[in-house]
C-alpha positions in Angstrom: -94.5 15.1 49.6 -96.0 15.7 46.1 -95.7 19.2 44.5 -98.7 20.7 44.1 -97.6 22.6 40.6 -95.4 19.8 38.8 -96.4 17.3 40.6 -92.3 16.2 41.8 -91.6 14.0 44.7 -89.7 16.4 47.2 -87.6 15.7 49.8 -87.1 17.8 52.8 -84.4 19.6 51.3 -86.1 20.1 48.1 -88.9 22.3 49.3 -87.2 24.4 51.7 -88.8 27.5 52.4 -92.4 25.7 51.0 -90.9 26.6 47.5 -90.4 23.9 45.3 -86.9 23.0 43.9 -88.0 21.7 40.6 -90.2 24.4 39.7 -90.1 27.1 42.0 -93.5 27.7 42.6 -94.5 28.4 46.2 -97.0 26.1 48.0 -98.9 26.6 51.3 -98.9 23.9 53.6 -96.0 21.1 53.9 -96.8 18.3 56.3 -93.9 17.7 58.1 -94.3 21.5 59.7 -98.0 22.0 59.5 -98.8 18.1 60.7 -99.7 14.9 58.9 -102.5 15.2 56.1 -101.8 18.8 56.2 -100.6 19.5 52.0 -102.4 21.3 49.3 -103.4 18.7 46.8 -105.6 17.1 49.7 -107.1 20.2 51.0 -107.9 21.4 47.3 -109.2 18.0 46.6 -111.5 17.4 50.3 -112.7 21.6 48.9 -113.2 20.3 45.3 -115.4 17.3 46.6 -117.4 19.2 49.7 -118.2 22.1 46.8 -119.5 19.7 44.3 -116.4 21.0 42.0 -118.2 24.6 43.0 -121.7 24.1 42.3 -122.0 24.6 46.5 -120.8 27.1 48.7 -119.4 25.3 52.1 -118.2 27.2 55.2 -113.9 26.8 57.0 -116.1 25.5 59.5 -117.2 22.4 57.7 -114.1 22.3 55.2 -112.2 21.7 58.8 -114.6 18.5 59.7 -113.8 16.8 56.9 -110.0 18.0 56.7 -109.3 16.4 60.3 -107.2 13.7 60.6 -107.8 12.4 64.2 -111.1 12.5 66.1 -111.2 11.3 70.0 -113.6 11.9 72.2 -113.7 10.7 76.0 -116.3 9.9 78.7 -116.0 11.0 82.1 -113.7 9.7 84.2 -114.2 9.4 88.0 -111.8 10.6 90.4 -109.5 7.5 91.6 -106.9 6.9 94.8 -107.0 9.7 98.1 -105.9 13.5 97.4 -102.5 14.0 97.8 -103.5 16.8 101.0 -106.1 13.7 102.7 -103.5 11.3 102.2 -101.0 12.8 104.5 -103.4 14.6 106.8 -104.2 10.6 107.4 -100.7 9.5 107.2 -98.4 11.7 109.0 -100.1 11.7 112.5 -100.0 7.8 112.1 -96.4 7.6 111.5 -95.1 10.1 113.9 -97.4 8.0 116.5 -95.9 4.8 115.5 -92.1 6.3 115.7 -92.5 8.2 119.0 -94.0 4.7 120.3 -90.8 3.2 118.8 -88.4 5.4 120.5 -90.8 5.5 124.4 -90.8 1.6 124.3 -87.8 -1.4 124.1 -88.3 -4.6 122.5 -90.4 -6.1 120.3 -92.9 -3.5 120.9 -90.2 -0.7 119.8 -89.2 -2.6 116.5 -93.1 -3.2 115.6 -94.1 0.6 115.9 -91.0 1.6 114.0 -91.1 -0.9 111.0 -95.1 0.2 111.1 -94.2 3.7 110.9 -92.1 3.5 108.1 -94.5 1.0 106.3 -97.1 4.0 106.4 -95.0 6.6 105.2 -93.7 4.4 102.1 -97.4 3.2 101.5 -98.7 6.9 101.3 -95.3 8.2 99.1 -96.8 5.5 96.5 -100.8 5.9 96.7 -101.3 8.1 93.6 -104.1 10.2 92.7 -106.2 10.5 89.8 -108.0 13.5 89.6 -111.7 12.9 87.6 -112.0 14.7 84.1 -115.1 15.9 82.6 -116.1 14.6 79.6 -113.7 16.1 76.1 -113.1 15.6 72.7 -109.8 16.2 70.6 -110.2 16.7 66.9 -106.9 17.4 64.8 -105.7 19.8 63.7 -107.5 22.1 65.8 -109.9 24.4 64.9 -108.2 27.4 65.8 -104.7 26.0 63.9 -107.1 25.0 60.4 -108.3 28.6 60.7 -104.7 29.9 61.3 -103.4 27.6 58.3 -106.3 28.5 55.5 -106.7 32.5 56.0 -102.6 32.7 56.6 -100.4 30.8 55.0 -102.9 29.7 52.3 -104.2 32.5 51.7 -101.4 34.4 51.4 -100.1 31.7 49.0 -103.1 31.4 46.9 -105.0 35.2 47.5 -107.8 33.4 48.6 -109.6 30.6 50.3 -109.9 27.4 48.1 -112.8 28.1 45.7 -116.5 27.4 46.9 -115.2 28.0 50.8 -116.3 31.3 52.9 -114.7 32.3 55.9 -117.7 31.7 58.5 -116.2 34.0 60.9 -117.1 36.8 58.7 -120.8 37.8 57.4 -121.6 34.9 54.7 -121.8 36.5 51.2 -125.7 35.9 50.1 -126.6 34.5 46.7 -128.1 37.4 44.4 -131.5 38.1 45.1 -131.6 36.2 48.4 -133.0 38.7 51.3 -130.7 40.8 53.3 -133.0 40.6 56.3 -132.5 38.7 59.0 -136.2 39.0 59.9 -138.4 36.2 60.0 -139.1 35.6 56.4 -137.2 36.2 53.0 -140.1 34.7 51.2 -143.6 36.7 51.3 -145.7 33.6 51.3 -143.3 30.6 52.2 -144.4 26.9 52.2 -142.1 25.4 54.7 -140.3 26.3 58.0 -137.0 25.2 58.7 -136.0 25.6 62.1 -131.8 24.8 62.9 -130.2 24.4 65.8 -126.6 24.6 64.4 -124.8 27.8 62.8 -122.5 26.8 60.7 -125.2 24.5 59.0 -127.6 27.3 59.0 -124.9 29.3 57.2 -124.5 27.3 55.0 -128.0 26.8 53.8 -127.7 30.6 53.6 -125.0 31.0 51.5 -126.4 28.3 49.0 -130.0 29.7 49.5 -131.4 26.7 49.7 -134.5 27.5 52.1 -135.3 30.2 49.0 -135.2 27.6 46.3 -137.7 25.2 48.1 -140.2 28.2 49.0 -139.3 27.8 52.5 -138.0 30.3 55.6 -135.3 29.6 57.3 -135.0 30.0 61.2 -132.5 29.6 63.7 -132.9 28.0 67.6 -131.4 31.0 69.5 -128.2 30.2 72.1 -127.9 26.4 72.7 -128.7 24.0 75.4 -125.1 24.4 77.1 -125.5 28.0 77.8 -129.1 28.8 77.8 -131.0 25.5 79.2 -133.2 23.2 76.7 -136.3 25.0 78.0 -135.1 28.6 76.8 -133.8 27.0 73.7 -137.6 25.0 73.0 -139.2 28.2 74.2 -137.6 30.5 71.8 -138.1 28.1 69.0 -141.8 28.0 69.6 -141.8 31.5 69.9 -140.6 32.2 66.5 -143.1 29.1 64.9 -146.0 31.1 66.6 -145.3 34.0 64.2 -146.1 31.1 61.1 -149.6 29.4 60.8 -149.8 25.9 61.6 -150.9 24.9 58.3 -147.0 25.5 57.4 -144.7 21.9 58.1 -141.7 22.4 60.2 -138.3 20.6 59.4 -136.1 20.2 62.2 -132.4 20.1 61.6 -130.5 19.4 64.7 -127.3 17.8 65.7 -127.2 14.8 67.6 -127.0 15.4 70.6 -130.3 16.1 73.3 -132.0 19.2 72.4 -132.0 17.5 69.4 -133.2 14.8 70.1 -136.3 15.8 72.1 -136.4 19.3 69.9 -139.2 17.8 67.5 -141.3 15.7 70.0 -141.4 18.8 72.0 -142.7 20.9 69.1 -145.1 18.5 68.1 -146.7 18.5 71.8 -146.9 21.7 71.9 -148.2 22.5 68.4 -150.1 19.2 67.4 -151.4 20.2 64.2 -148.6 21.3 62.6 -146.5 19.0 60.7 -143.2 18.4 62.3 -140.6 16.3 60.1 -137.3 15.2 62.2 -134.4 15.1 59.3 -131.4 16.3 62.3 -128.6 13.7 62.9 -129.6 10.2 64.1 -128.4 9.3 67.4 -127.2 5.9 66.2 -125.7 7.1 63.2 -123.8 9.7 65.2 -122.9 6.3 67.7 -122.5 3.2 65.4 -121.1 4.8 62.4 -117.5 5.0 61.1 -116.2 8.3 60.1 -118.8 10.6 61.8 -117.5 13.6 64.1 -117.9 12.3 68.0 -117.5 15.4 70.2 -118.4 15.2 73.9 -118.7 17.7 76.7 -120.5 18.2 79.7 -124.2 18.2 79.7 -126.4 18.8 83.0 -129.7 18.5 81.0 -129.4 14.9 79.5 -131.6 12.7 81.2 -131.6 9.1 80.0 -135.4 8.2 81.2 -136.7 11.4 79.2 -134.6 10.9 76.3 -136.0 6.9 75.8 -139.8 8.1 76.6 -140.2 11.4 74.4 -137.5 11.1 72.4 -138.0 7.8 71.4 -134.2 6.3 71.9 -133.0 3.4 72.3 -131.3 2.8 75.5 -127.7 2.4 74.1 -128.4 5.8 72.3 -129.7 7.5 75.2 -127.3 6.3 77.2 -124.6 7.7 75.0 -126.2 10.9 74.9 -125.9 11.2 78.9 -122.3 9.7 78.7 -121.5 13.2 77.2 -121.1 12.2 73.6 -122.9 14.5 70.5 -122.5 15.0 66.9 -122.6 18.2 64.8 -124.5 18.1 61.9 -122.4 20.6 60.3 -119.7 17.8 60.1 -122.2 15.9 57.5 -120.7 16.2 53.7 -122.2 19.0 52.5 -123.8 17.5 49.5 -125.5 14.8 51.7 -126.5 17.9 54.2 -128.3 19.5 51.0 -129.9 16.4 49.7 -131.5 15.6 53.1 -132.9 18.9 53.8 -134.6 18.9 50.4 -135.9 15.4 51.0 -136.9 16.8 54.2 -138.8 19.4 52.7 -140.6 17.8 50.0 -142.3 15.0 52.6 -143.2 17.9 54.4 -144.8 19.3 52.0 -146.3 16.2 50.8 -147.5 15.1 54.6 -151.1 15.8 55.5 -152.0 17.5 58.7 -151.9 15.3 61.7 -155.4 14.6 63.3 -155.5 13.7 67.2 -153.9 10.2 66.7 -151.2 11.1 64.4 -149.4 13.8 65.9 -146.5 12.1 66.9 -145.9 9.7 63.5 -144.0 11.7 61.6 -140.8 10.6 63.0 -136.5 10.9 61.7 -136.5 11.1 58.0 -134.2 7.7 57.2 -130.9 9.2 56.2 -128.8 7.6 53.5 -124.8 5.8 54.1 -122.4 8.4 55.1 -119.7 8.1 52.1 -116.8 7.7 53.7 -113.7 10.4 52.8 -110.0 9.2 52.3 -107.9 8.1 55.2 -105.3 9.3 56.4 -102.4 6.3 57.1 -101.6 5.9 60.6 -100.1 3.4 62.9 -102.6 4.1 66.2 -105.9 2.7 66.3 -108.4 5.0 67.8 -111.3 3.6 69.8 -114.9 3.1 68.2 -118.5 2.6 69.8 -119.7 3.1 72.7 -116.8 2.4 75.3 -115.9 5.0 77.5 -112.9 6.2 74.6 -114.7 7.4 71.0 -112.5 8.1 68.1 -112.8 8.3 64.5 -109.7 9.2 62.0 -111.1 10.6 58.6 -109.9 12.7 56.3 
């Protein structure tokens, strides 16, 4: 690995201890103990980009998305071959039938039973079973061995956090003069609502106050549609929007997955003359796109016919969606995050009211390329697409 103070090539032997031999500073992370990618010029440098070289403030959270090296995600799998308890329940009667038969009865009779018996108890010793899985993800490192790495060993190296990151499991520091209420409005007369569905990304719009520089009030969907049910999650949200008059536009900023999908459509039914602008993550971006965190887990609530008729999907998307599969929009790069919420807000601001027949036009804002970060080298090949394996390696 390269030294992250003189810049030396060092051998195993030459940073023993994660102290350098050449110049004997100490360094953080060495990748052949803390795993591949896992070295201090490419976490300073993934911090210096996601930062903007510290015009931004960006959360572990999201400094951990675009640190991973490995992404998989998996469908779920059905159950295959008999239980191991059915199998011999089935098998053992049998077999004991056959051999008793076998040892009654002389002859040809006797040899059949018996070679029958013995074929049943070798046919069920080799039936294996598969057990079915739910749907699951892997992204690596892990969360909880990122968090580990940056507020131990790095920052115990360092003193700190690399500069422009916050630890999100703490309160995020607020920019000077930003509210400390977590009521409904830091502004007295905002111009713009901005309901998110995800914490870390409402964090970070927090910490950079950028709901404050656009005039607008920033709100957060309460629990999530795993724990609470899309219909507490769409109720909530409407609860808090009825506190704002209608004459205010709503941006919706959601990950892709399908309370997001059907978060804005919903909104825009119930409150028709509002306008409602749709700038969460694109379902086909989350799908078809290299380099974009693919998570999956169980979801009760996806249904594919309502996510292709409100939502608007296309079948392969919706389809996807029900498979399991979802994206986090806090995963985005930071500055792209920022740019679209401001784009977001400005075509709010600039859209008239919706009469009776245009209520439901004002559809996803068109999100620009993902730039794609560094990768790490490796020999596998993760899958890609829309197979029943997902992966993505970034760095």
């Amino acid at each position: 690995m390269i030294c992250p103070g003189c810049a030396a090539s060092l051998t195993g032997k030459e940073r023993t201890g994660r102290v350098c031999a050449h110049c004997g500073k100490r360094f953080a992370l060495d990748p052949a103990v803390h795993g591949m990618g896992m070295h201090d010029i490419r976490i300073r440098g993934i911090a210096e980009r996601a930062t903007d070289h510290g015009r931004l403030k960006i959360t572990l959270t999201q400094l951990w998305y675009l640190s991973r090296t490995r992404n998989y995600a998996w469908a779920e799998q059905d159950p295959q071959g008999v239980p191991t308890g059915i199998r011999w329940l089935v098998a053992l009667p049998v077999a004991v039938a056959l051999l008793l038969c076998a040892a009654l009865t002389d002859g040809v009779l006797a040899f059949v039973a018996g070679a029958a018996g013995c074929v049943v108890l070798v046919v069920a010793s080799a039936m294996r079973h598969r057990p079915g899985q739910p749907p699951r993800s892997q992204i690596i490192p892990s969360e909880e061995t990122f968090r580990q790495l940056m507020t131990g060993v790095w920052s115990a190296t360092y003193g700190r956090l690399p500069k422009g990151v916050v630890d999100d499991a703490r309160p995020v520091p607020r920019p000077r003069g930003a509210s400390r209420s977590r009521g409904p409005a830091p502004l007295s007369r905002p111009t713009a609502v901005i309901l998110c569905t995800d914490r870390v990304a409402a964090l970070f719009l927090t910490a950079n106050d950028i709901p404050g520089r656009l005039g607008a009030v920033l709100l957060e969907a309460a629990g999530t549609e795993a724990t609470t049910g899309r219909s507490d999650v769409v109720a909530g949200a409407l609860e808090e929007l009825a506190e704002y008059h209608s004459a205010l536009p709503v941006v919706v900023l959601h990950n892709a997955d399908p309370l997001g999908a059907l978060l804005a459509p919903l909104i825009r039914a119930a409150q028709p003359d509002r306008v409602v602008v749709d700038a969460g993550l694109p379902v086909s971006a989350a799908r078809g796109k290299q380099g974009v965190v693919r998570l999956a887990r169980h979801n009760r609530f996806a249904d594919v016919e309502q996510l292709r008729t409100v939502a608007g999907l296309p079948e392969a998307d919706a389809e996807w969606l029900a498979d399991g599969f979802w994206s986090p929009i806090a995963a985005v790069p930071p500055r792209l995050l920022e740019s679209i919420v401001v784009r977001a807000v400005e075509r709010a601001l600039a859209t008239p009211p919706p009469g009776p027949r245009h209520a439901h036009t004002n559809g996803f804002l068109t999100w620009p390329q993902t730039p794609q970060t560094p990768r790490v080298r490796d020999t596998g090949r993760p899958g890609v697409g829309t197979s029943k394996q997902e992966g993505t390696s970034s760095a």
